[in-house]
N, C-alpha and C positions, 0 to 999 in steps of 0.2 A: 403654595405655588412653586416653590423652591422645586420641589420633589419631583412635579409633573414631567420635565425633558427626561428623569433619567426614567421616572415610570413609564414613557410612553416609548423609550427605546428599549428599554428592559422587554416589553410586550414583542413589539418586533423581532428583536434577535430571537423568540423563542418562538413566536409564527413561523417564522423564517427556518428556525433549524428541525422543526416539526411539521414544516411542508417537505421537507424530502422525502416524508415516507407517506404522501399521499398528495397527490396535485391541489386538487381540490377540497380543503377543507369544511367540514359543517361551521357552524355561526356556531353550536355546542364546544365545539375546542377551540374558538376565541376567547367563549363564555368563560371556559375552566383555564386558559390562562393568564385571563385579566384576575381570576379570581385569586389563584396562586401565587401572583405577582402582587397583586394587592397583601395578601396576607404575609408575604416577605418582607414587604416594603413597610408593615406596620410593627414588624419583629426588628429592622433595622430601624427605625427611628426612634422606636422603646429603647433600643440597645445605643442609640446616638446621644440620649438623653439620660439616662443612667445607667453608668458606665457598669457598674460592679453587679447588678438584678440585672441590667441587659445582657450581658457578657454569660448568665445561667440562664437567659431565656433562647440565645443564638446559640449556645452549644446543644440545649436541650433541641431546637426547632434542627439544624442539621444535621444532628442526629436520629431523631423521628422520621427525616426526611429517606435519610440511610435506608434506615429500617425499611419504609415503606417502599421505597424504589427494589429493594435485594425482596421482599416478596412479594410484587408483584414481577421482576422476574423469577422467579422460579414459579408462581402461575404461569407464566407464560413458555415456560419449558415445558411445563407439563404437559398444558395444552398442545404444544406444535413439535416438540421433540428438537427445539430449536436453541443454542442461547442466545441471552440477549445482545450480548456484543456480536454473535456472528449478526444475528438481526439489525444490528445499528449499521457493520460492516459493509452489509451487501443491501443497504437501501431498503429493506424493508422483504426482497424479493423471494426469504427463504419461509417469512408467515404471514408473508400481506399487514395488513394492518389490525393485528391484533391488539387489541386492546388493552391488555396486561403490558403489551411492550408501550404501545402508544402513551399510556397514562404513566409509565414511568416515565420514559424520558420527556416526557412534561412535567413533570413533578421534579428531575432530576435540573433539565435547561432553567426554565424558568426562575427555581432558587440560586444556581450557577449568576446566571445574567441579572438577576436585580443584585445578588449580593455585589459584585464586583462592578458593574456599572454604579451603583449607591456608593459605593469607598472610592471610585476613581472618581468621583464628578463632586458628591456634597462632601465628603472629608475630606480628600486630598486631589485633589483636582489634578489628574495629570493625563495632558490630552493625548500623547503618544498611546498609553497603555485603555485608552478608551477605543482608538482608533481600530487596534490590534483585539480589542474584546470583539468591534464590529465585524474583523473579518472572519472571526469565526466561523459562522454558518455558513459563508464562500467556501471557505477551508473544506467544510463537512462535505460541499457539494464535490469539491474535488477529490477529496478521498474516495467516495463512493463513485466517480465518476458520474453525475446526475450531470443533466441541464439545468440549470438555475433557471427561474420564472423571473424575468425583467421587472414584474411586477414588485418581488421580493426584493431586487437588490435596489429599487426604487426607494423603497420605502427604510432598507438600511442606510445606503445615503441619507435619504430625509429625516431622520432619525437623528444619526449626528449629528446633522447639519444644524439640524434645529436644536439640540441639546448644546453647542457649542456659539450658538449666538446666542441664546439666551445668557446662559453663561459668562459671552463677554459684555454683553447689555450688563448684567447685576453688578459685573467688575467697574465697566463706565462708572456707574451711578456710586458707586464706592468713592473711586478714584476722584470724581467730581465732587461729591460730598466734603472731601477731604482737600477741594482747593488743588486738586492737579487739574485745570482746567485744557482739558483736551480737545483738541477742533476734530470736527467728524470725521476728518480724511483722516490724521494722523492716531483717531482711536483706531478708523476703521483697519490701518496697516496695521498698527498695534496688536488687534485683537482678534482678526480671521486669523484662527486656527491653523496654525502647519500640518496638521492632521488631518482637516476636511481635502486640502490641496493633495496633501500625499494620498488618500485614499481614491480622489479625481485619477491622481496622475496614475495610479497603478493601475485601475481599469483600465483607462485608456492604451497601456501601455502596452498590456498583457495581450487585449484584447482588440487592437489593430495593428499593431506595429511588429505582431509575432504570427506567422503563418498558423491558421491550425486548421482541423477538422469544423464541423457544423458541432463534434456533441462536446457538452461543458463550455458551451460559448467564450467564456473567460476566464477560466482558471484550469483548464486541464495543463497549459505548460507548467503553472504551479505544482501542479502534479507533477510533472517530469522531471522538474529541478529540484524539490525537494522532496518530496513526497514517496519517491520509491522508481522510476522508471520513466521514460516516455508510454505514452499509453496512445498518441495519433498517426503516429505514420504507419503508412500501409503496411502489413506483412507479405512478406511472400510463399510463394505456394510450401515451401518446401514445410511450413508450420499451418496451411489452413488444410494441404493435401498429405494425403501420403508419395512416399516416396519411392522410383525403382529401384533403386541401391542406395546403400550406406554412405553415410557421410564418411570425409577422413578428417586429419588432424585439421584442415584449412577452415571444417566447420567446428571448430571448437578454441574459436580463438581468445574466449571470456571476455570481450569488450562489447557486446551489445547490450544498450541499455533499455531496447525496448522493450514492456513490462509485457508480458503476455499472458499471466492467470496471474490470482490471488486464491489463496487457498485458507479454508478456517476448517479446524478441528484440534481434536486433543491428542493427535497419536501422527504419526511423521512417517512416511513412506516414498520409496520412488516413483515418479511418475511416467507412466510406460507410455508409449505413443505405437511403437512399431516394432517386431520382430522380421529379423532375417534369417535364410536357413541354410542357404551355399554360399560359400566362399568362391570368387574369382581370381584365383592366384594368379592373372594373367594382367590382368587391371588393377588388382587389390581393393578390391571392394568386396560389401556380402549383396545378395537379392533373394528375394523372398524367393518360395517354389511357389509359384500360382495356384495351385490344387490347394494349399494352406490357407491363403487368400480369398478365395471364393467358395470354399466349402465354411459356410456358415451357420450358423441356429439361431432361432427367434429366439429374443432376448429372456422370452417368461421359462423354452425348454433348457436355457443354460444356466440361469437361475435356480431353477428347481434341481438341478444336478451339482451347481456349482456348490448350492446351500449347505449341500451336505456333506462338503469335502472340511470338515473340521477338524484338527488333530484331538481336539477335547472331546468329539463325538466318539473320535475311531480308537480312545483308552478304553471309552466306558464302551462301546462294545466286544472289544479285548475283554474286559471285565467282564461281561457275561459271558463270549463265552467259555473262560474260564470255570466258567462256575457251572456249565455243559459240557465239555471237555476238559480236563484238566490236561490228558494227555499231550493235546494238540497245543498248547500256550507251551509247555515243556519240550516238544519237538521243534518249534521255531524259537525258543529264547525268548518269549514274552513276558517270564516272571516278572523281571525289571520291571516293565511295563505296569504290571497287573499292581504290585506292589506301592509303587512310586504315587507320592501327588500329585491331585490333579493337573495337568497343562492346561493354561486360560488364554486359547487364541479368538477371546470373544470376537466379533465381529465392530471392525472402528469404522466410523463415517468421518469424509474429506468434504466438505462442500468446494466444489471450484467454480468460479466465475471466469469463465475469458472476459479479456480488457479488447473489447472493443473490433472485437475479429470473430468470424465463425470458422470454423473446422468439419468436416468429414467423419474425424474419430472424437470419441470423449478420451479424456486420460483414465490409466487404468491402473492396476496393480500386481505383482509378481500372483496374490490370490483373490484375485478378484470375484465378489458376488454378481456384481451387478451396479448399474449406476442409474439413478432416479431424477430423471431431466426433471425440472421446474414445469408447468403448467401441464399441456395434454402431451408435448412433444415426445411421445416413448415407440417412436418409429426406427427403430434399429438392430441392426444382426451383433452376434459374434463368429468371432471365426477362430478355430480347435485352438487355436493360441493366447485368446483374452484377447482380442481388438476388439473393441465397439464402435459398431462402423453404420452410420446415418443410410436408410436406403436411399432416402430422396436430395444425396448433397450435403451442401454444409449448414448447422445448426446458425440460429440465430446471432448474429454479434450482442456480445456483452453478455453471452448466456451463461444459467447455473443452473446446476445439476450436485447431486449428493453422488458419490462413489463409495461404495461398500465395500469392504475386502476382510478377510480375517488376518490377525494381527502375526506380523513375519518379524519382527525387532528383535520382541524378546519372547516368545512363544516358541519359535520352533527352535533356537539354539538349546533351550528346554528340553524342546521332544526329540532333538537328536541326541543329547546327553545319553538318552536311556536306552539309545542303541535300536531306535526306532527301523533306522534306515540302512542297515549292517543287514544288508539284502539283495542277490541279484535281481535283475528283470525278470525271470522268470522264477526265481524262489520267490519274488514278493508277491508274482500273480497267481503262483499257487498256495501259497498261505491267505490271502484273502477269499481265492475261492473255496479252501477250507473255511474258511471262520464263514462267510455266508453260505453253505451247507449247515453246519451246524445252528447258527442262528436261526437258520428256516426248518431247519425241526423243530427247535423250540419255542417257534413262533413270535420271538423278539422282533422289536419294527426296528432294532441296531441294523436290521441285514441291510436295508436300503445304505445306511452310511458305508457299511463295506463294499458294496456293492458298484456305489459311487468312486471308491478310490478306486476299484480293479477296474470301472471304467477306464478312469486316466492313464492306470497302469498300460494296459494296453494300447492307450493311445502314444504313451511314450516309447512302448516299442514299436509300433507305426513308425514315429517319428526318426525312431535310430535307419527302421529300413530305407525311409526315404532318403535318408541324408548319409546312404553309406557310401554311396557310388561317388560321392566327394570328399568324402573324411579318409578315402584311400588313397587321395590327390595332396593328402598334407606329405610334404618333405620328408626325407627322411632325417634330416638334421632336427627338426624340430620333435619326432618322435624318438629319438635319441634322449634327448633333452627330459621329457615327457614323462621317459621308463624312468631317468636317473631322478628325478623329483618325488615321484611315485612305487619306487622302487619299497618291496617290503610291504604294502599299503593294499588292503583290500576293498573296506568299505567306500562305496562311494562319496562321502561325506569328507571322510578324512583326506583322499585325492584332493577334490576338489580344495578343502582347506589346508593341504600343502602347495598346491600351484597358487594359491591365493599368498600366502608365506614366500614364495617364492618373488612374487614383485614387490612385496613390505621387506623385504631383507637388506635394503637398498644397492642391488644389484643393478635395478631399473631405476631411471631417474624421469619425473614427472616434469615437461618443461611445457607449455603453450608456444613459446617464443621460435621454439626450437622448427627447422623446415630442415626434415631429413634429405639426403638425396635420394634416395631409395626408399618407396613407402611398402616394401615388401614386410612382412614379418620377420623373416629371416635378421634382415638389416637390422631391425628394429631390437629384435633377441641377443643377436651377437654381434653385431657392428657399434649401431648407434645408443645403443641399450637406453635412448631418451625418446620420450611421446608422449601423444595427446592421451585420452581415454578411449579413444576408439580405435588405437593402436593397442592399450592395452586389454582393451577388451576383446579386440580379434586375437591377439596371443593365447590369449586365457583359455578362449574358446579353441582356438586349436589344439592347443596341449590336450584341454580337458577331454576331447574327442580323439586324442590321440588316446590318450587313455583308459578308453574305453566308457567316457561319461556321455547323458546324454544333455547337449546344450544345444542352445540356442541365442545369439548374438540379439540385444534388443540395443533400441532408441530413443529418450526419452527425455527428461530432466531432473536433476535433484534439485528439490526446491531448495530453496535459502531463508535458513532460519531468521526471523527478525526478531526484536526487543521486548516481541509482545506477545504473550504468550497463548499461543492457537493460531496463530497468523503467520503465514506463510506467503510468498511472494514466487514466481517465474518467472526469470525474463531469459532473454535471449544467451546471453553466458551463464545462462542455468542448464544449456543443453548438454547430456550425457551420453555415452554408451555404456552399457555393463553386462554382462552375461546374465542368464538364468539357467540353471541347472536341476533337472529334473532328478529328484529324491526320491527313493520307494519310499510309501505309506508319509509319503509328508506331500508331496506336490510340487511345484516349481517353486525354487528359492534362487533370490536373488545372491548373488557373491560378489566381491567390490576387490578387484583387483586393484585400481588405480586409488592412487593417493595422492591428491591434487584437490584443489578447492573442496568444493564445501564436505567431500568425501573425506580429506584429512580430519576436519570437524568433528567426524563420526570413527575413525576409525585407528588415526594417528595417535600414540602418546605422548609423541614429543609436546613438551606443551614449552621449550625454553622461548628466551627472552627474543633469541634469533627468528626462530619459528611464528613465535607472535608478528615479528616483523615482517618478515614475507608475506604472511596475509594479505596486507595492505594493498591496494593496487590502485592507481588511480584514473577517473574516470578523463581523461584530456578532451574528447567533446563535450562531454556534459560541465569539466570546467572552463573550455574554454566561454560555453554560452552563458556560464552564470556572470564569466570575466566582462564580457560583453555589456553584457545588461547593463553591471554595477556601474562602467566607464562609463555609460551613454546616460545612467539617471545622475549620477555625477557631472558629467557636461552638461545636462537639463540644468540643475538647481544653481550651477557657477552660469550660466545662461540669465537662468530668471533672477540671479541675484545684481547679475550686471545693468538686467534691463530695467527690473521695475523702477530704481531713480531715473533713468533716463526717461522711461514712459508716464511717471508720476509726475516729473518734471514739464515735459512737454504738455500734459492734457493741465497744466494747471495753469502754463502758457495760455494754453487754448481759452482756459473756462474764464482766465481774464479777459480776453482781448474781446468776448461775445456776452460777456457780463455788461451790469446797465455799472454808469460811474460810481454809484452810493456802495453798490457790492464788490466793485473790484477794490475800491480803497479797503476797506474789510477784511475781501479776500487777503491783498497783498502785505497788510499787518499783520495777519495772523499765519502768514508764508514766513514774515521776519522773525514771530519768535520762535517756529516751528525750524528756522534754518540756526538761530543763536540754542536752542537748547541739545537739537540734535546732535550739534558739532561740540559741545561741552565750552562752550567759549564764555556761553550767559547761562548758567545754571536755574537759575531762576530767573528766566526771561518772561514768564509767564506772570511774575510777580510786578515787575518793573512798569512804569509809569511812560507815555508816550516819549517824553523828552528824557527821561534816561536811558529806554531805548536808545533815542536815536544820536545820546552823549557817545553809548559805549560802540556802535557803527561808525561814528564820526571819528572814533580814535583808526579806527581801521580802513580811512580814505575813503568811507562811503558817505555822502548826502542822501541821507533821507528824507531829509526836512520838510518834504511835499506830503511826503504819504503820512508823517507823523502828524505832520498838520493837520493837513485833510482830516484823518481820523479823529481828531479832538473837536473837529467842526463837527462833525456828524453823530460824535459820542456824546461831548456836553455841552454845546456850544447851541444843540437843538439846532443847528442845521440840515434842511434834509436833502436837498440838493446842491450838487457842486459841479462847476466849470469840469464841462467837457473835456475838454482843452488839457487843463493841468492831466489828467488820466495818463493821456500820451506821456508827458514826461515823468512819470516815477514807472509806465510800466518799462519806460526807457533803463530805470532806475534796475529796477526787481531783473529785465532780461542780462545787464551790464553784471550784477552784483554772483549771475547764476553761471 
């Protein structure tokens, strides 16, 4: 009987934390975790009972347990090409309710929640860390952003509820056994639970007394204040739309805490949202050119083109045709090439979920394949620059999708080594359309991948034409600048990573804080040499244009690395600008001028003690609402500490004055030892005899003489009624004494 509270909350918690991945459960996965709850609970009572064979039966059972949870995740990879944690992560939304995952984390909750409910309740009783085992599954719903089902947190409540009256029922019966003879009121304050009150008072707390949305009913501020971000306030367009021109410094202030994606995968990339392509020296902002914009392809013909822009495709058919030509690999410097190991810019997947907002564009990648919305939703264009752009509006809120892209970190620093990209625009589009001539003699299917890059190629000389009639608009101060950086330097690669050197030299200083007077370049170059990242990425981009590269200004986010590995977060001061810079025979690569937040992360060596420190930064809305909270549940509990004697007091008032005479004398004896033990005055008043009672009162100017009577009448005197009358004067007594 002991066991049943913590079995029948054990069960619960893992109902509960095994309904978020599916509303409605079958009566089959009640069945299998009463089953597996049972079969813990008979591992922990073997193990309660003998200590030294239990202790190799609980290491062997959670170890088994291991075991079986880690292969039936990787069944469940196989199956969906998914992991398990991203599948826990994102609610279930990336393999539905598969089964391999489902029965793990049944098999995983369930021993979780009996073992530690079993050691907090029957071995060590301790109500706080019970309370906090309860809120787990809350917890879970707010990480994933779910709506909790009322039903569930009913039954969590009821759960503890019912586990900790029992509990202090068996303590009663202890404590009585043992001659602490407790009266019902003073067990009852005794032994409700501070835990079942604090778990009350935080719902309620959370959950009317804090503005929110309809989703996550009561725990999504949980979510905000600890958990990673705000996830309910509205966004505005400038993150669900695209935009007509560039942000400046004033959008990159890094205090916004609103979450806006969560990202799972094994590989870490920028996240692009929008490119621009002319500068307004006049305004100092960039805007797209519209023709870039609206000239689009359906998503399957940019796919099929994009698929095959791999730099590991475009060695191995170098390789062949080397092995068709030899002349031609010797005329362009591709021995390196031919020679060299392979480069592996396999193709990595990003799952991203929006928190709670829909968008227009998916996010995308400097090389993007393609992105694979969640259910049927795959109604969307691109457009010649990598925007994925929705035909019909914006996507779903809280939606997810996979983004494919081939790997730009550490792959192509790789493929530039070997002098890949040590090529004009138009040496590199006639070396490709040599290698596919030859390859189409020799009937190699490489030609489609060559074929693919001298598309882009072409496009990137497009790109320079469109954008020439304004890169003649840049200054001449700043093309001054541009030669002396560049100066000596041919290959395109190496420019570009000397104007990158050129703001890591700390010449340029990286400030947020910082509100120049002048948001022109120029100021920015040789004035105030301090800015946000979209000052340094319009630099970047000018010089590089001065210089004859081909770029283009983007907008986007770096995500922020968190603690856990594959999980990745966006929010609002995750926003960025950074250049991309079009490469022969590699593609569009991103370049990181700026060195500031999460970009020093990746790209800074400093790592001293100083450097450490600056990181730091503090959220002052987010603490000021956590200040808030803590002050106001702090004036709650010095509140309800104040009042319950007053209110305990008064209704005892009450229950005498409407009480029949036999039960108020009763009552009002068992009010006096309850007042002499409280106060430590009569330590064992519960022991003492009616007339020593009312010895040790009488030393302290109280007459009780009535009520101690009375009660001896009615205890052993076999009296069972008594004068009306006398009542009035001891409850004269009890109100005078209080």
């Amino acid at each position: 009987m002991i066991y049943l509270p913590s079995f029948i909350l054990s069960v619960i918690l893992t109902l509960s934390t095994i309904s978020v991945y599916g509303t409605l459960l079958p009566l089959s996965t009640l069945v299998l975790i009463i089953v597996f709850c049972i079969v813990s609970f008979v591992v922990l009572i073997f193990t309660d009972r003998h200590r030294l064979a239990g202790t190799l039966v609980m290491i062997a059972y959670i170890f088994l347990v291991f075991v079986l949870v880690r292969l039936l995740s990787i069944a469940g990879f196989q199956t969906t090409d998914v992991y398990f944690w991203q599948w826990v992560l994102t609610s279930g939304d990336e393999a539905g309710s598969n089964i391999f995952f489902i029965i793990a984390l049944l098999l995983g909750s369930s021993m979780f929640f009996s073992v530690t409910v079993y050691y907090f309740d029957v071995v060590l009783y301790r109500i706080s860390f019970l309370t906090l085992i309860s809120l787990m599954p809350c917890i879970l719903y707010a990480k994933v952003m779910a709506d909790i089902n009322n039903f569930y947190l009913i039954l969590i409540a009821g759960g503890s509820i019912l586990l900790h009256i029992c509990r202090s029922r068996w303590e009663r019966e202890y404590e009585t056994r043992n001659e602490d003879r407790l009266s019902p009121g003073l067990s009852l304050i005794k032994h409700v639970p501070v835990s079942v009150i604090f778990f009350i008072l935080t719902v309620l707390l959370i959950s009317a007394l804090i503005p929110k949305k309809a989703e996550a009913k009561y725990y999504d501020r949980f979510e905000d204040a600890f958990l990673g971000g705000d996830t309910t306030s509205e966004v505005s367009e400038d993150y669900s739309d695209l935009s007509d021109f560039s942000g400046n410094a004033d959008n990159y202030d890094g205090t916004g805490n609103r979450r806006l994606y969560s990202l799972f995968g094994d590989t870490y990339t920028y996240a692009k949202v929008q490119n621009f392509d002319l500068y307004d020296f006049e305004n100092n902002r960039w805007y797209y050119e519209k023709e870039e914009l609206e000239n689009t392809v359906p998503a399957s013909e940019w796919r099929s083109r994009q698929g095959k822009l791999s730099v590991t495709a475009l060695q191995k058919a170098i390789r062949a045709a080397s092995l068709m030509e030899p002349d031609l690999i010797e005329k362009y410097g591709l021995t390196g090439i031919v020679e060299a190991p392979n480069v592996d810019d396999g193709v990595r997947s990003l799952f991203v979920r929006s928190e709670n907002f829909g968008a227009v564009y998916y996010l995308s990648a400097g090389r993007s394949i393609g992105v694979v919305p969640s259910g049927t939703d795959s109604d969307y264009d691109v457009t010649r620059s990598g925007m994925f752009l929705r035909r019909n509006g914006k996507h779903p809120d809280s939606f997810t999708y996979r983004l494919e892209y081939y790997d730009q970190m550490k792959a192509v620093p790789a493929w530039l080594s070997l002098g890949a990209s040590d090529f004009g625009d138009k040496e590199a589009a006639a070396m490709l359309n040599e290698l596919a001539l030859v390859l189409g003699k020799g009937g190699s299917s490489e030609k489609e991948t060559v074929l693919a890059f001298l598309d882009e190629q072409i496009a990137a000389i497009d790109y320079d034409r469109m954008t020439a009639e304004n890169t003649a608009l840049i200054p001449k101060k700043i093309r001054t600048l541009s030669e002396e950086i560049t100066q000596g330097i041919d290959s395109d690669y190496l420019k570009a990573y000397a104007i990158t050197e050129y703001f890591r030299n700390g010449k340029v200083k990286y400030d947020l804080n910082y509100k120049a007077l002048d948001k022109s370049p120029e100021y920015f170059l040789f004035e105030s040499r301090t800015g946000s990242c979209s000052q340094f990425a319009t630099a970047f981009t000018l010089l590089a244009r001065a210089a004859g590269l081909t770029v283009r200004y983007t907008e986007g986010y770096l995500p922020e690395m968190t603690s856990r590995s594959g999980y990745y977060t966006i929010s609002e001061r995750d926003s960025h600008a950074y250049p991309e810079v079009f490469l022969s025979n590699t593609g569009w690569v991103v370049f990181e001028p700026t060195i500031g937040g999460n970009a020093a992360a990746l790209f800074n060596d400093d790592h001293s003690l100083l450097d450490l420190i600056s990181k730091f930064s503090v959220d002052y809305g987010l603490a000021g609402m956590i200040t808030v909270f803590l002050a106001f549940a702090v004036f709650v509990l010095v509140l309800i500490r104040l009042l319950i004697p007053l209110a305990s007091e008064g209704l005892f008032r009450m229950r005498l004055s409407f009480s029949k005479p036999e039960k108020a004398v009763r009552m009002a004896y068992s009010g006096l030892q309850k007042r002499c033990a409280k106060k430590g005055t009569v330590p064992n008043a519960y022991a003492l005899t009616p007339r020593e009672l009312f010895g040790r009162y009488n030393r302290n100017g109280y007459d009780i003489s009535v009520i101690t009577y009375n009660f001896e009448l009615l205890t052993w005197a076999g009296q069972k009624e008594i004068d009306a009358g006398t009542v009035e004067i001891y409850r004269a007594y009890v109100k005078k004494m209080n």
